[in-house]
N, C-alpha and C positions, 0 to 999 in steps of 0.2 A: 504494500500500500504506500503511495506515497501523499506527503504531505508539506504544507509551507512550516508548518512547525509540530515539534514534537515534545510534550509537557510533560518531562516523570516527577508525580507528584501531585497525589490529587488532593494533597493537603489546601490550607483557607489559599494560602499563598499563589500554588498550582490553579488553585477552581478560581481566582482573581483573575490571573494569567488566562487561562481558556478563554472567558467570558470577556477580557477586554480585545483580544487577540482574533477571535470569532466577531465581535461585533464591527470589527476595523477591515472585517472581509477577507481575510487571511484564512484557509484550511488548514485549521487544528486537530490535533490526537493527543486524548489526554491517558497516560499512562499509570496506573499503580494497581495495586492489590487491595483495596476498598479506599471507598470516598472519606475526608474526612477523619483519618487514622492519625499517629503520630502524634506530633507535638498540639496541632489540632483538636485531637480529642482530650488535652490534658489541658490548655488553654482558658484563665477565665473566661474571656471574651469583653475584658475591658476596653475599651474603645477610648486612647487617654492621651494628651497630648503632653510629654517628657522634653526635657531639659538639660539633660546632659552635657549636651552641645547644641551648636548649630545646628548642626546637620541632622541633629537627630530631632532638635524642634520642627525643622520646614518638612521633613519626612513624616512624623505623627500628625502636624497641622495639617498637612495639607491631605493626606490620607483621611485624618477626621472631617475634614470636607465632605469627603468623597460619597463616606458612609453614611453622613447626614442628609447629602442629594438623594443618596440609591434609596434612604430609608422607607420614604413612600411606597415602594415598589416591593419591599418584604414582606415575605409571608407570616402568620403570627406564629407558622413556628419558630422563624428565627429567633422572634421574641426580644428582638430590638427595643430597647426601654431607654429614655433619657433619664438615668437616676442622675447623673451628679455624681461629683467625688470630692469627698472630704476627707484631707489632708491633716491627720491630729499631731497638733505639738506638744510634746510631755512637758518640756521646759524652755525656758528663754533664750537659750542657746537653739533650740528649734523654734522657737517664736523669731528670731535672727532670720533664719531658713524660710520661713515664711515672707516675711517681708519681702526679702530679696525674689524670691517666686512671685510672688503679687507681682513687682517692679516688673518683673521679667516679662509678665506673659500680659501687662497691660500696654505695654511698651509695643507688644505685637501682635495685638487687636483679641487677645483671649479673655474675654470674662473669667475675674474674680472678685471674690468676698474673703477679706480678713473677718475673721472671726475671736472675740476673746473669750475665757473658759466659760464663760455663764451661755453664752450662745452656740457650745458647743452642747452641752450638757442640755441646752432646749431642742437642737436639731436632731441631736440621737442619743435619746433620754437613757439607752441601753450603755453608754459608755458610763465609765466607773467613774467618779467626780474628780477634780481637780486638777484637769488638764487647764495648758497655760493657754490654747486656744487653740487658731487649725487656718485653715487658708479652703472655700467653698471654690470647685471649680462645677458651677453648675451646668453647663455643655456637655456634658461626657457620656457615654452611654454604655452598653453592655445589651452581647449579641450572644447566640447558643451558636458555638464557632462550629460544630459538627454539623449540622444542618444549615448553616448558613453557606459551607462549604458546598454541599448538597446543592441549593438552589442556585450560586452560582455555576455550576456543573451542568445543573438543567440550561440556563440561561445560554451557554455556551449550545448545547447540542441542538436549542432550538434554530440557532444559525446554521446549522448544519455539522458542525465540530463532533469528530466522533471520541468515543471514549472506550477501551480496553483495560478493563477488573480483572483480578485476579491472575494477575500476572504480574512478572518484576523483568526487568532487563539484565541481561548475564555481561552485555559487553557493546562498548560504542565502535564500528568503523566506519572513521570519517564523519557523518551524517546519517549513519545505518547504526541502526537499534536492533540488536538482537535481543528475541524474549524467552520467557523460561516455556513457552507454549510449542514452539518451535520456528515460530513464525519472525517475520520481519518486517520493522518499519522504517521508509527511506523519506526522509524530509529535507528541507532546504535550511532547518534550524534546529536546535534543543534546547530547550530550558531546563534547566537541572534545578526541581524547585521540592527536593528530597529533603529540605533539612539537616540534622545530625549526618544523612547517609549520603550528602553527595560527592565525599570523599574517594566516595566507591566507584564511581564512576568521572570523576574529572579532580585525580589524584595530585594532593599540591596542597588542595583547600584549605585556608588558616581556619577549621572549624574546629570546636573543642564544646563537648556535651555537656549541657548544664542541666543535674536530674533538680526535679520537684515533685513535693507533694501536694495531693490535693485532697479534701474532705468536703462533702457535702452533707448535711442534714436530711432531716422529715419538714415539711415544709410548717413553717411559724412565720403566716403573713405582716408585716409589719414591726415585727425583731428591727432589723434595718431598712431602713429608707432609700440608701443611698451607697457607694463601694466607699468602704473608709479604708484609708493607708494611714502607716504612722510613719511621721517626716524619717525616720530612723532607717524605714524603707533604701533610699534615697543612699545612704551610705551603706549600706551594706547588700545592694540589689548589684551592685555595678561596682566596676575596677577592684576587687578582691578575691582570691583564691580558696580563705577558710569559708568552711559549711558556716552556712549563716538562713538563719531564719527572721521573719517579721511579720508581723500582725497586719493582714489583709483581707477584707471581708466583703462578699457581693450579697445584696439580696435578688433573687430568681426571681422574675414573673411567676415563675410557680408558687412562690412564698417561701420554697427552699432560701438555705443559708449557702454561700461556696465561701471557702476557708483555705488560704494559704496564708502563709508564704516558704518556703524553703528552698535552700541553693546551696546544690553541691557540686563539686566537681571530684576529675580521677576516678568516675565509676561510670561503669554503663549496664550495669546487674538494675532491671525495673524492679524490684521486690519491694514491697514496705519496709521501711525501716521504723522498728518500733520507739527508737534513743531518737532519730531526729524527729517523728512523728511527734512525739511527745513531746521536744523542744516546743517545738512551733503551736502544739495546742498550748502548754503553758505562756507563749507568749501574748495567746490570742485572750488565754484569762486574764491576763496584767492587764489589758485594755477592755475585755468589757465580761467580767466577772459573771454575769448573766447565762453566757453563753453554759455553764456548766447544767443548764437548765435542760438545753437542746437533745435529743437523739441524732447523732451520727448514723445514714443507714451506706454510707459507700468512701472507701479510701481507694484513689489512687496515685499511683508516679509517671511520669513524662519528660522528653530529654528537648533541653533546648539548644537551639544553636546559636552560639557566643563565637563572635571574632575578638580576636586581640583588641579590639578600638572601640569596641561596643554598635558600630555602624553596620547594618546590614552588606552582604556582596550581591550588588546588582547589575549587570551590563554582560558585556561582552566578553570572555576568558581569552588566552594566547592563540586557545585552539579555535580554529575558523571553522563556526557556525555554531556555537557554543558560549550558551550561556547561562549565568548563573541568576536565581532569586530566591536567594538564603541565607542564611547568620542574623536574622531576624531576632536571637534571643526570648526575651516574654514582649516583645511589642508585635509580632506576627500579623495578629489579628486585627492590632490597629493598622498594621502599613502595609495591609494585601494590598488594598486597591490603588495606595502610591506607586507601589513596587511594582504590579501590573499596567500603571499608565508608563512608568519609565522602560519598562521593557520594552513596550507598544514601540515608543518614541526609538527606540534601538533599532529593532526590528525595520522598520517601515520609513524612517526618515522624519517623522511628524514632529511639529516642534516639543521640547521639553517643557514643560508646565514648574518644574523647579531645575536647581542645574543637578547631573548626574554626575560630577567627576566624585562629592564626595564618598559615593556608593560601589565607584567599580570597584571592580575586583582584582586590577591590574595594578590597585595601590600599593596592593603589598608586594607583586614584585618591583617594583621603582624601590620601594622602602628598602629590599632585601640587595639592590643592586647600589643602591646609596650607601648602603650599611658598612 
């Protein structure tokens, strides 16, 4: 079969890709072994615009764009909700961390609300008293990433875009995908949109697996309002090596609770781990003691994909016809549909909508031939 492009990974990232890539008139294949899998099915689905840098603000923004236009057009499974995220500061030194956030994202057109402890304690009366305040980013939302995955999958094949399950690729020659079926596929491009795995097929990749846990509840409608992170997040989500946990909480259209936070690296064993499990629930009681009220009915783990710089790899590889849309980390979900407009613009010639050098993937070899 052939095709103008060929997509392994039918993760949010891959199903972004299909459906910008099919609507742009291009003949798509989208490749994996179910829809949805992966880092995908481990994914809150926060929808959140980050700070870290630059490039990683105009990449969450402008991604949170995206998903705010498409959001009329979702289905209620996806379950698309604008809760809001509220940022808690334990102490004044994250009260500091606040301000400076406010400054930052007012500066470039993001709604927010400083808040101090009295109006946190009235926004989400479930938090333990005497926090120093919090920073409201009321914009933000939260999607159900495995079936949103899903519908944009549909979205693609309505253009014609075909799609091959239950299959994996054994090996790239040239622009020829071999699959584990027996079969082959010849296209004029590849997007390697595998996450943790795209190592395996386009050998080099600075990826490095970040596991997490995740716990959901029995659903207790009105428990939380809104996704609350505690500023603490912030230092220890990013640029560090030790296992580190923090207090991170979505409530579900369902009325369900989703419960992270934790980050490890040096492993790629999915098992529960009961010692960090356990960290991350006691952390989640420092912040809102309530929670020991809750039933837990589902624990799991999921591997993220982390580059050295914390910047996703988007564009084009050495190898001609070959590209990458991965090391997304836990922002994925917010920066499918960026990541899928920059590929577009790769692909096809179409102007870029933000610039793309700080995403390729060609930075790290300049980096490593600079070095």
């Amino acid at each position: 079969m052939n095709y103008d492009v060929a997509i392994v990974g039918a993760g949010i990232v891959g199903a972004a890709c299909a459906r910008t890539l099919a609507l742009a008139g291009l003949r798509v294949v989208i490749i994996d072994r179910a829809i949805g899998g992966g880092a995908t099915a481990a994914g809150m689905g926060h929808i959140t615009v980050m700070d870290d840098s630059e490039a990683q603000f105009v990449l969450t923004r402008y991604s949170q764009s995206l998903w705010t236009q498409l959001s009329p057009q979702l289905p209620a499974d996806v379950e698309f909700v604008t809760t809001g995220t509220l940022w808690v500061a334990a102490d004044d030194e994250e009260m500091a961390a606040v301000q400076q956030k406010h400054s930052y994202y007012q500066a470039r057109g993001v709604v927010t609300e400083v808040l101090d402890g009295n109006q946190v304690a009235r926004c989400e009366p479930n938090l333990r008293p005497g926090f120093a305040g919090g920073l409201r980013v009321p914009g933000e939302s939260v999607i159900y990433p495995p079936l949103a995955a899903v519908w944009l999958i549909k979205q693609a094949l309505a253009c014609s875009a075909d799609v091959r399950l239950g299959v994996t690729v054994l090996h790239c020659e040239n622009t020829t995908l071999h699959l584990s079926d027996g079969s082959a596929v010849t296209c004029g491009a590849i997007v390697h949109a595998t996450g943790v795995g795209a190592d395996a097929l386009a050998p080099g990749v600075p990826i490095r697996p970040r596991k997490g846990h995740l716990v959901i509840t029995d659903r207790y409608p009105g428990f939380a309002r809104q996704q609350i992170v505690e500023l603490g997040y912030l230092k220890s989500a990013h640029g560090s090596d030790r296992d580190s946990v923090a207090f991170n909480l979505q409530p579900r259209k369902t009325g369900q609770m989703l419960l992270g936070s934790s980050r490890q690296y040096d492993t790629t064993d999915p098992s529960i781990e009961p010692v960090m499990l356990r960290r991350m629930i006691n952390r989640a009681l420092e912040y809102m003691p309530s929670l020991r009220g809750l039933s837990a009915i589902r624990t799991w783990t999921g591997f993220r994909a982390a580059t050295p710089d914390s910047l996703p790899l988007i564009g084009p590889t050495a190898k001609p016809g070959h590209f990458l849309a991965t090391g997304h980390e836990g922002l994925g979900i917010t920066t499918a549909l960026g990541t899928a407009d920059l590929i577009v613009s790769h692909l096809t010639g179409r102007p870029f909508a933000i610039a793309p050098e700080p995403y390729l993937p060609t930075r790290f070899a300049r980096s490593a031939s600079h070095g």
